[in-house]
N, C-alpha and C positions, 0 to 999 in steps of 0.2 A: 168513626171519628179517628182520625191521623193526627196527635199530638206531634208536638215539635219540642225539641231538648230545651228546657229553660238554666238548667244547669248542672253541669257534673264537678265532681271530684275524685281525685285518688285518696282515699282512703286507708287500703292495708298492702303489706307489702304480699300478700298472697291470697289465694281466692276466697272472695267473702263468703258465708254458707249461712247467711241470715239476717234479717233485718227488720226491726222491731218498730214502730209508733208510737210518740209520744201522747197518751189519752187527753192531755189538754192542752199542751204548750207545741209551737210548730218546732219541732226537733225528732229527732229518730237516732236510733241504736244500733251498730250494726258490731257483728262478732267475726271472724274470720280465723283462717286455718293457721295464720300467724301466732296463734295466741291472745289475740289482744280483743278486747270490747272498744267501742267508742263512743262518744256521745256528741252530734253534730245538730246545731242549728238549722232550720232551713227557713229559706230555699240554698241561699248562700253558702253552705257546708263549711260552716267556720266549728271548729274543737273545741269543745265545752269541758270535756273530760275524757279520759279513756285509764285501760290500766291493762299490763301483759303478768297479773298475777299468776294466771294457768298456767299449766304447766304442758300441755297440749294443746292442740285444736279446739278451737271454741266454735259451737253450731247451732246452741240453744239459746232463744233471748226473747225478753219477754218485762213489761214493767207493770209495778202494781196498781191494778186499777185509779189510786188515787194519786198514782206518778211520783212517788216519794220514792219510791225503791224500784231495784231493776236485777233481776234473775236471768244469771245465765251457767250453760250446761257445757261439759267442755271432754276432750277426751282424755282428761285424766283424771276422770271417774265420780267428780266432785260437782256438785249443785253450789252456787255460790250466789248469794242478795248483797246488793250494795247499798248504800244509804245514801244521799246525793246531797243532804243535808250535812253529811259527816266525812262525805268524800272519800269514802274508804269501804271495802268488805267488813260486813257485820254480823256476817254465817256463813260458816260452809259445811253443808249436808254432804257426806260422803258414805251414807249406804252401798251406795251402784256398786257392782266389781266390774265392770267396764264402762266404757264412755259411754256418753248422757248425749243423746241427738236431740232434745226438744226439750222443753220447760214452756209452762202454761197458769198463768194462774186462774184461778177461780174470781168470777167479777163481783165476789163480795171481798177478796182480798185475803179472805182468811186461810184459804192454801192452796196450794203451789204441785201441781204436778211434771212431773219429767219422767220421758221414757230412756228406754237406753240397750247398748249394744247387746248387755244382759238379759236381755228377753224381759223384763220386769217394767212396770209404771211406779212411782214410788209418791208417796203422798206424803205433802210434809204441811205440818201445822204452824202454822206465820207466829203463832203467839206463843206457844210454848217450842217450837224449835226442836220439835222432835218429829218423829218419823209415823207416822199414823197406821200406815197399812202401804202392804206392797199389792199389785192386781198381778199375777203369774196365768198364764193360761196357753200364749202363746208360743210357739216352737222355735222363734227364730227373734231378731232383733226386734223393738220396736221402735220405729223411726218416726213417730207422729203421735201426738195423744191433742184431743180438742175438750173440753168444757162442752156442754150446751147447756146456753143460755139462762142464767134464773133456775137452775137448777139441779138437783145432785145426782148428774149422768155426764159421764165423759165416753168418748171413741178413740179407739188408737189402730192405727191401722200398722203391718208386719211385714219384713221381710219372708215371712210363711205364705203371705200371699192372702191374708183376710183384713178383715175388717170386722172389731168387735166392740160393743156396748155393754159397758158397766155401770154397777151401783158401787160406787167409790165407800159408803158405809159400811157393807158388807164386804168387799172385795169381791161380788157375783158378777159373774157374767152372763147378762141376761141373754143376748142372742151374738152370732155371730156370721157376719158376712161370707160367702163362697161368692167367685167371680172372675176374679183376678187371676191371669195366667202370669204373671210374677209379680215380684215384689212390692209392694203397695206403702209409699214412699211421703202422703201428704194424706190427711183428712179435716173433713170443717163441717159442720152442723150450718143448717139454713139457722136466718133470725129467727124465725118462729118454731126453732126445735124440730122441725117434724120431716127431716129428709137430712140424711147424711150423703155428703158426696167424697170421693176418695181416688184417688189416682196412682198408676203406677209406672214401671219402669220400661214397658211398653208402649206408654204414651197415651194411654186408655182409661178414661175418667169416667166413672160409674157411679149414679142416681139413687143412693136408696131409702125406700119408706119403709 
């Protein structure tokens, strides 16, 4: 199937590096190396909202399952939720000691993961706003961290070149991927849990059970 453009816009004044879905209303997120987040209607891309609070690159973006809030990861080092209700930041998590490439929540809403230049994944609790557990294992950046589904296992794939499987409770890593001849750049869990797929900077997308 060969879609055809129904409508574009300009957006940021520099290259976008994300872009997020609204879970129930037609509208999307997108974050860019400008600094700035935005919040656009669609199909039309009319501004709803946006905000150049960071103080760096913004790459991480992500909204809370029930679309009240909206999480993004930026590179100056800070996690930030906004309230859309309140129109303004209403936390900012600043564990990282460097930039945050990805933010993810959990689809019961109750936490919020972001990986980062740091080599760490950092878990942070929506309702008490503290920091729960970091996952360390990995040698090099992490650039991706996914949720699966209904349950308390997330994947983050590394500029190390793997791909690894956590119990976010524990902070265990229970297994870890080999494959990838560089850097391993995106990961996502099928719907039914049971195959991670993951890709890299080679352009090589790997299957695993």
């Amino acid at each position: 199937y060969m879609g055809s453009v129904r409508q574009s816009f300009k957006g940021h004044s520099m290259s976008v590096a994300g872009i997020a879905l609204h879970p129930s209303i037609p509208a999307c997120a997108t974050v860019s190396d400008d600094r700035c987040w935005k919040l656009w209607s669609l199909p039309h891309g009319e501004l709803i909202m946006s905000s150049d609070e960071h103080a760096d690159w913004v790459a991480g973006v992500d909204f809370h399952p029930h679309g009240t809030h909206l999480a993004t990861g930026s590179g100056d080092r800070t996690v930030k939720v906004w309230d859309f209700q309140k129109a303004k930041c209403v936390h900012t998590f600043k564990d990282h000691s460097q930039g945050v490439w990805g933010v993810t929540f959990h689809d019961t809403g109750d936490f919020l993961a972001s990986c980062s230049l740091d080599h760490s994944v950092r878990l942070w609790d929506m309702h008490s706003l503290r920091c729960r557990g970091a996952l360390r294992g990995h040698v090099d950046s992490v650039n991706a961290v996914a949720w699966r589904l209904c349950a308390n296992s997330l994947a983050t794939a590394s500029g190390d070149k793997t791909v690894s499987l956590w119990d976010p409770r524990t902070a265990y890593c229970s297994h870890t991927f080999y494959g990838h001849e560089n850097a391993c750049n995106a990961v996502a869990f099928t719907p039914r849990g049971d195959l991670v797929v993951s890709s890299d900077a080679d352009g090589k997308v790997i299957v695993w059970d």
